[in-house]
C-alpha positions in Angstrom: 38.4 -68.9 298.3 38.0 -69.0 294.3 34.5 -69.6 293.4 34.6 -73.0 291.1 34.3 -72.3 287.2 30.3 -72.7 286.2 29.8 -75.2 283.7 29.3 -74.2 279.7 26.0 -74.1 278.3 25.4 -77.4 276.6 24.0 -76.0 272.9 21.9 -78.7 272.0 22.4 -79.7 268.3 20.1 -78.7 265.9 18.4 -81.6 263.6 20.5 -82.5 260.7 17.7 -81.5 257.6 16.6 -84.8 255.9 18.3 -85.9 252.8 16.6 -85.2 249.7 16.2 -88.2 247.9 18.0 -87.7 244.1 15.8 -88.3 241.2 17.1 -91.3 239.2 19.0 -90.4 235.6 16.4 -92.4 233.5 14.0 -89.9 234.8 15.3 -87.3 232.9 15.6 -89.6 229.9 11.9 -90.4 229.8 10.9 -86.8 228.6 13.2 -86.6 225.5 12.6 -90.9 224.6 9.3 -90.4 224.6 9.4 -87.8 222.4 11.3 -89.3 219.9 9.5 -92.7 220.0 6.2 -90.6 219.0 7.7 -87.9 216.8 10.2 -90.7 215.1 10.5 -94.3 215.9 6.4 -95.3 215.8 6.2 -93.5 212.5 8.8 -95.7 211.1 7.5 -98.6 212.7 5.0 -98.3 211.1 6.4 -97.5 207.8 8.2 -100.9 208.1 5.4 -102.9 209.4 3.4 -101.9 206.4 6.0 -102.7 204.2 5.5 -106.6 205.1 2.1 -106.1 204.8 0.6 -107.1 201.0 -3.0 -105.8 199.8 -4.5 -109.3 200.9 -3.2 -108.6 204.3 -1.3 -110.7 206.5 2.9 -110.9 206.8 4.9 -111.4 204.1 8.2 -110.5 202.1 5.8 -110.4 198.6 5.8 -106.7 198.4 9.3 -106.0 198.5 9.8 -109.4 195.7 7.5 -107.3 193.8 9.3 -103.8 194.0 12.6 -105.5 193.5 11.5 -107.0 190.6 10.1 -104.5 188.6 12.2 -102.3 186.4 10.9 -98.7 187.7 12.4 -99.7 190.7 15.5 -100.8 189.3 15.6 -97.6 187.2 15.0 -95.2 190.0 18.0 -97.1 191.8 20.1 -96.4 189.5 19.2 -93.0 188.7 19.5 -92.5 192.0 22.7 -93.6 192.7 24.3 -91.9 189.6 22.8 -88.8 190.3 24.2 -88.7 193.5 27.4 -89.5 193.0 27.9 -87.6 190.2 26.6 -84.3 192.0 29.0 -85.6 195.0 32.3 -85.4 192.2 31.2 -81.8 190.9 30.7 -80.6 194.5 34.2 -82.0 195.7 35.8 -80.3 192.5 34.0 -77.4 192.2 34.0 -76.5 196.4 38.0 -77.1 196.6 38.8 -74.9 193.7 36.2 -72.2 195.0 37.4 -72.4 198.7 41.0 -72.8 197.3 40.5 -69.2 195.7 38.4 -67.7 198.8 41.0 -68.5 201.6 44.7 -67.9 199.2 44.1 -66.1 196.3 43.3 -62.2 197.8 40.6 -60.3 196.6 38.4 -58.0 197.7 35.3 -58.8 199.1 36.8 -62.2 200.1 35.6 -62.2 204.0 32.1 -61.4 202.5 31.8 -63.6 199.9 33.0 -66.9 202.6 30.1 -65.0 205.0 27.8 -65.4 201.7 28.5 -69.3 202.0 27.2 -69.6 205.2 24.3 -68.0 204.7 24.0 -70.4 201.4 23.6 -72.8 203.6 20.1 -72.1 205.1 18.6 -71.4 201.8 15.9 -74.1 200.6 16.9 -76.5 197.7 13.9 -75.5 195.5 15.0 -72.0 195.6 17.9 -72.4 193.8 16.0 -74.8 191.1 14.0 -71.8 190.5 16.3 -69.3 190.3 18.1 -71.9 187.6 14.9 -72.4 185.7 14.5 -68.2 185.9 17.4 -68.4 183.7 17.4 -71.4 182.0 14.0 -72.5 181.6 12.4 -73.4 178.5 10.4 -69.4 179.2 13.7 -68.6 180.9 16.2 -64.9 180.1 18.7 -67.5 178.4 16.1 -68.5 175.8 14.2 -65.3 175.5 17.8 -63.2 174.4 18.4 -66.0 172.0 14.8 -65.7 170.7 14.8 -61.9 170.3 18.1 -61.4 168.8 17.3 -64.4 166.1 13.6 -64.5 165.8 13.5 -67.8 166.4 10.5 -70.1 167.9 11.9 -71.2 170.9 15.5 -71.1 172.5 18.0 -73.5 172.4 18.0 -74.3 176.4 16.0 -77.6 177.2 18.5 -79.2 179.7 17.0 -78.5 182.9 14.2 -81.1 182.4 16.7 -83.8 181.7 19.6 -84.9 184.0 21.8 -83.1 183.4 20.0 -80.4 184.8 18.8 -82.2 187.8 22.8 -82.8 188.2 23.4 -78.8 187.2 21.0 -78.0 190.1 22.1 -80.5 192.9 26.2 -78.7 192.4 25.0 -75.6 192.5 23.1 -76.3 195.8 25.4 -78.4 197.5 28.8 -77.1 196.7 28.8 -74.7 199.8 28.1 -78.1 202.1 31.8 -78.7 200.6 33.3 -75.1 201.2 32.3 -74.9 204.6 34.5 -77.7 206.1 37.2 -76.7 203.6 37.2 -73.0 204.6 37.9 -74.0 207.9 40.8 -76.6 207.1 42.6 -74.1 205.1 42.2 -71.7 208.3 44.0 -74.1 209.8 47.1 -74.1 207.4 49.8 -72.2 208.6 51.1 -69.2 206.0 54.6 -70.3 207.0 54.7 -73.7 205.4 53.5 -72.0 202.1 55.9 -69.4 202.0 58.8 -72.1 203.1 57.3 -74.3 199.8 57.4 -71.4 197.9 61.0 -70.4 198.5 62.1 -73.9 197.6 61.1 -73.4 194.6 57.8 -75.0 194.6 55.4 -73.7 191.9 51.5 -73.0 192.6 50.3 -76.7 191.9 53.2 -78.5 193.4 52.3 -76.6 196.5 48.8 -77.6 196.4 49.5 -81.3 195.7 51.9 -81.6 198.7 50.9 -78.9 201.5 47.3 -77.8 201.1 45.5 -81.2 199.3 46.6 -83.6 201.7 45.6 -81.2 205.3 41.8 -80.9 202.9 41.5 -84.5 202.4 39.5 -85.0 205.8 37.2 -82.1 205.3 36.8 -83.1 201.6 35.6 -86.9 203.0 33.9 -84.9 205.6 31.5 -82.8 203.5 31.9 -85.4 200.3 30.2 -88.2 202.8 27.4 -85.3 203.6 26.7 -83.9 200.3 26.2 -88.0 198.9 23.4 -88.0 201.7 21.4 -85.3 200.8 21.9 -85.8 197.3 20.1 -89.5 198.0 17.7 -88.1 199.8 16.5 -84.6 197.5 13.3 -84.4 196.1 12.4 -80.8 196.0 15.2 -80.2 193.4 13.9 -83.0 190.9 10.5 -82.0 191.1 11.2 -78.5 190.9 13.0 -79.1 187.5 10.2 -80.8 186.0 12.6 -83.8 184.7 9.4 -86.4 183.6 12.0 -89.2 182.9 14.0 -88.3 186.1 12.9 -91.1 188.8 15.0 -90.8 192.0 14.1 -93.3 195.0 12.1 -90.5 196.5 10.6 -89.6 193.9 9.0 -93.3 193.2 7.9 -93.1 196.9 6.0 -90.2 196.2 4.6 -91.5 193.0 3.8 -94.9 194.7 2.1 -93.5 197.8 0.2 -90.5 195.9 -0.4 -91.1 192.6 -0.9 -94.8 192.6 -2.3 -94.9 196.1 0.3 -98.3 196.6 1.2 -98.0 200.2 3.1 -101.1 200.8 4.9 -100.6 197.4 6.1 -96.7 198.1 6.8 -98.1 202.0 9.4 -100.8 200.7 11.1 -98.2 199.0 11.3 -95.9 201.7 13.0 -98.6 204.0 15.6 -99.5 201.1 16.0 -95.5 200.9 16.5 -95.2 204.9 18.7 -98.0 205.0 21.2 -97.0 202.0 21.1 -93.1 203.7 21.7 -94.4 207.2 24.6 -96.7 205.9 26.0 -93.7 204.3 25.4 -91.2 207.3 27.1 -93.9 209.8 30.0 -93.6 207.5 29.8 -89.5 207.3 30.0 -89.6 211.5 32.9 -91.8 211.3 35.3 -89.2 208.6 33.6 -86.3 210.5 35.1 -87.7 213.7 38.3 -88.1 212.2 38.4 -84.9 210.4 37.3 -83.0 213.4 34.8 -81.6 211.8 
């Protein structure tokens, strides 16, 4: 007589651990709003506010009818503008033939001097306006040779304090902004194509009109739309060169808010300056995008 099977164990289950309740996403946003609405957005506020506030107090749209109405500001608008667009042409022409040269034309040293670009990049504006006024400068090397091998008074180099040198200074600064995204277009361009162009019978500048200039025209909009909005917004390289009759946007703000202690005066000109650069650095995002860049 079989003895009847014994029942299993029953293994009593253990308690399932409690859900852990997930911490909402616009918890994690809080920390990095709230930093921006200190470090950023009140200061501006508050930059605008005062622009609609006159010296009698009170709301109104007097103080920017005054600024728009006076000349200086007109002037510095204008200056402004030229300067930037101007430095925005020489940078385009300048970088393409330079990084036209640096990735096609073999030298050596080439791999160091595209390394030299990017390290270009990090160096402040009023460094190079020194270095230019070093050489150039009314006291500068240029005008002390031309003093000691002619015995003359002074040299013949006066340029950096006008425009021209403000629009000298701003190329030579901003050119690599141009290079960089071109550098890496042309890295892009596959040796094939130009050596098929060239055994066509395409010459040098036929090949650059039809294979490399129209894969560079993104990057060129690309860094073009960038260098416009720095060059709108540069101050260190004006005041640096000493230019007295060179008023720039920022500039005026400065002289305004320091010199003339008119706050409501240099804060309507700041908002007309943030508002042209943020129209213009909408526009930059949108090429960038495009151009990959």
């Amino acid at each position: 007589m079989t003895a009847a099977p014994t029942a299993a164990p029953r293994v009593s289950a253990a308690p399932a651990p409690a859900r852990s309740r997930s911490v909402p996403a616009w918890v994690w946003a809080l920390p990095p709003v709230a930093v921006l609405a200190l470090g950023f957005l009140y200061p501006l506020a508050l930059v605008v506010q005062q622009s609609f506030t006159p010296d009698e107090g009170g709301a109104s749209l007097d103080p920017y009818a005054e600024v728009f109405a006076s000349a200086a500001f007109r002037s510095a608008l204008t200056t402004t503008v030229w300067l930037a667009l101007g430095s925005t042409a020489g940078c385009l022409v300048l970088g393409f033939v330079l990084a036209l040269v640096i990735a096609f034309v073999p030298f050596p040293g080439g791999k160091a001097v595209a390394r030299f670009v990017d390290v270009f990049l990090s160096f402040p504006s009023f460094l190079i306006t020194l270095a230019l006024l070093f050489v150039y400068g009314t006291v500068g090397m240029a005008n002390g040779l031309w003093t000691g091998a002619t015995g003359a008074a002074e040299g013949p180099f006066h340029f950096l304090t006008t425009p021209w040198g403000v629009l000298l200074a701003e190329i030579t600064y901003f050119t690599p902004f141009v290079m960089r995204p071109l550098l890496a277009a042309f890295s892009q361009i596959e040796t094939g194509q130009l050596e098929v162009a060239s055994s066509l019978g395409a010459g040098p500048a036929r090949i650059i009109r039809q294979v490399i200039l129209p894969e560079a025209l993104p990057a060129l909009a690309a860094g073009g739309s960038l260098v416009l909005v720095m060059c709108l917004n540069e101050f260190g390289i004006v005041l640096f060169t000493g230019a007295k009759g060179v008023t720039t946007l920022p500039m005026l703000v400065y002289s305004k808010a320091i010199l003339e202690s008119d706050y409501a005066a240099a804060c309507v000109v700041a908002v007309v300056n943030i508002a042209i650069s943020v129209g213009l650095y909408s526009l930059y995002r949108v090429v960038s995008r495009r151009a990959g860049a």
